[in-house]
C-alpha positions as CSV (number, residue, x, y, z in Angstrom):
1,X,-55.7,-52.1,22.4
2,X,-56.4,-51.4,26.2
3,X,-58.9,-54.4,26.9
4,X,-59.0,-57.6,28.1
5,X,-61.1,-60.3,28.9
6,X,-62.4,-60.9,32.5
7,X,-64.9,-63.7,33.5
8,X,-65.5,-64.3,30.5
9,X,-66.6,-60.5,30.0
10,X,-64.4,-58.6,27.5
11,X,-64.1,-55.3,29.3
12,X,-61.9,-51.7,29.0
13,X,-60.8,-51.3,32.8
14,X,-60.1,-47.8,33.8
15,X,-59.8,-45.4,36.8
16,X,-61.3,-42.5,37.6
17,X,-59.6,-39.6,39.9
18,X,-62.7,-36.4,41.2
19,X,-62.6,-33.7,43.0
20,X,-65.8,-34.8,44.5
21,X,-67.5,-37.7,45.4
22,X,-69.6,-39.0,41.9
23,X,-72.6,-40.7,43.3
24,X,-73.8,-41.9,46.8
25,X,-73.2,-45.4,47.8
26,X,-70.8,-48.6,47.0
27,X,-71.5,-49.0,43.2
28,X,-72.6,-46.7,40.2
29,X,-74.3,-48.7,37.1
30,X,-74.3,-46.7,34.1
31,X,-75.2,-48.2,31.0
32,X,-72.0,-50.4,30.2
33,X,-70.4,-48.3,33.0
34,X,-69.9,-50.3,36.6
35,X,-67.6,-47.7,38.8
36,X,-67.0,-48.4,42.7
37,X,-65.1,-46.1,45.2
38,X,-60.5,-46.8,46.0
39,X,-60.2,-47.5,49.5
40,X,-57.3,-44.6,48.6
41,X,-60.0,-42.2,48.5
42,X,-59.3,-39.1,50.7
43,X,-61.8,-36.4,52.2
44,X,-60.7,-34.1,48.9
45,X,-59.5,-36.7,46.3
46,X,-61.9,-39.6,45.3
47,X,-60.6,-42.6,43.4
48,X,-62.9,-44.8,41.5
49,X,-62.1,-48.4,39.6
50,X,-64.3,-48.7,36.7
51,X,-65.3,-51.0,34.1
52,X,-66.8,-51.0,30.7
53,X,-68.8,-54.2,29.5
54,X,-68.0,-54.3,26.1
55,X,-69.6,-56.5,23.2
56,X,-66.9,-57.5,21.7
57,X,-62.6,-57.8,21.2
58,X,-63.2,-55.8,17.8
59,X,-61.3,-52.3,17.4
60,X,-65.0,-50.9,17.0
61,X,-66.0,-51.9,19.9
62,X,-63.3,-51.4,21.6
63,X,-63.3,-47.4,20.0
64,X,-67.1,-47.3,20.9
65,X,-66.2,-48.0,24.5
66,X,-62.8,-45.5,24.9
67,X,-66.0,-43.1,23.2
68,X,-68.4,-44.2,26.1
69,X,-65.9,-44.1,28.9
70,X,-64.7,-40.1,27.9
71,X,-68.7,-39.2,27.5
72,X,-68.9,-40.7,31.0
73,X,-66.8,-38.0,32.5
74,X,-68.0,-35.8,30.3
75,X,-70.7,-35.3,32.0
76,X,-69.1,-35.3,35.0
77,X,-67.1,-32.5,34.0
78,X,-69.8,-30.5,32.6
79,X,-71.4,-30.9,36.2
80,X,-68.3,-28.7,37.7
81,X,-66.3,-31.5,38.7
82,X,-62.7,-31.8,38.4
83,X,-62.4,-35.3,36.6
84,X,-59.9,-37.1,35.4
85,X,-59.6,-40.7,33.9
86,X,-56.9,-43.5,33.1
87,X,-57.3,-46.9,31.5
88,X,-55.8,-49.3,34.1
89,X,-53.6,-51.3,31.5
90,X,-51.2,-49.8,29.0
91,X,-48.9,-51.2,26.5
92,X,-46.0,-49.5,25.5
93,X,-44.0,-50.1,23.1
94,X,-40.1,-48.9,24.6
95,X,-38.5,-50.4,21.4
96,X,-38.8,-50.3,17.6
97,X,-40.9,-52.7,15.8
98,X,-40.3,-56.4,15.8
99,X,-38.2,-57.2,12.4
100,X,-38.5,-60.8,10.9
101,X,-35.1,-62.3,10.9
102,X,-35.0,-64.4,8.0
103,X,-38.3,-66.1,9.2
104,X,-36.3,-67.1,12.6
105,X,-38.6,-64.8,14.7
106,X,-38.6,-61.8,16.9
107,X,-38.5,-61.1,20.7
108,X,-40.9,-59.4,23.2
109,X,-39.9,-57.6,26.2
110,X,-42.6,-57.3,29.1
111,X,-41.6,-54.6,32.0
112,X,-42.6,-56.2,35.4
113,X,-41.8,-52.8,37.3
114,X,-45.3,-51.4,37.5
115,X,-48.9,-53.5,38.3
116,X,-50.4,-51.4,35.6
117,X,-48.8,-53.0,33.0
118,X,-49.6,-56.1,31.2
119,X,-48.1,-59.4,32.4
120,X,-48.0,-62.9,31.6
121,X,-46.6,-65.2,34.0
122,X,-47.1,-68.8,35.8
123,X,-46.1,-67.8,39.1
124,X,-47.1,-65.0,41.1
125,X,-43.9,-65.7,43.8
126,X,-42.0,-63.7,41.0
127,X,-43.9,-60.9,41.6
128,X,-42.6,-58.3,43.7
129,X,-44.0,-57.5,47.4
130,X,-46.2,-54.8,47.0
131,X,-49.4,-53.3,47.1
132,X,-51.1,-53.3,44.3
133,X,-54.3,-51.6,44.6
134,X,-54.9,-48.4,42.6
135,X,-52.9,-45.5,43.6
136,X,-54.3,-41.8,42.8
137,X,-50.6,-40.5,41.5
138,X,-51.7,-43.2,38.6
139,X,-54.5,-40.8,37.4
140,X,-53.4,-37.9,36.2
């Protein structure tokens, strides 16, 4: 599932790429909905990092949200805007299910290459040097 926990908040984080700016101002609350403008934002593309307050980690929930976040630009859309959305963390699965070794485990492989992905790690001097802000080439 695309959600994590956040202040002690569990949330679906997602970005939103328009054709035009969606509200006036430095913060749109919507219902569950919190969306504030990417300083990447251009005079024709804007950029948006949004958030969805959900209830709970349950798969319901977490389908009620990904429900609430497409009827959110929705409605954008069926304004005449030219919306697109992208949830901000993905996992992918690159290999074939873990198999049980005769009960001596399995291993887990975490891509570091890309901020979007989801990382565990005690040190952020592994990291490499880069910006890490949302890029509008990520929404697509």
């Amino acid at each position: 599932m695309n959600w994590k926990v956040c202040f002690g908040h569990e949330s679906i984080e997602f970005a939103v790429k328009s054709d035009k700016p969606l509200f006036e101002g430095m913060e749109l609350k919507s219902g569950k909905i919190e969306a504030t403008p990417c300083d990447c934002s251009t005079d024709r593309i804007f950029v948006y990092d949004c958030t969805y307050f959900a209830n709970s980690d349950k798969a319901r929930e977490i389908k009620r949200g990904i429900n609430k976040i497409e009827k959110f630009v929705n409605e954008f859309k069926n304004k005449g805007f030219d919306v697109v959305y992208t949830l901000k963390y993905h996992l992918e699965r690159k290999m074939k299910p873990p198999k049980d070794n005769d009960g001596r485990g399995f291993t887990i492989t975490f891509s570091m290459d890309d901020p979007r992905n989801t990382l565990c790690l005690s040190n952020f001097g592994i990291l490499p040097k880069t910006d890490w802000k949302i890029k509008p080439d990520w929404i697509e």
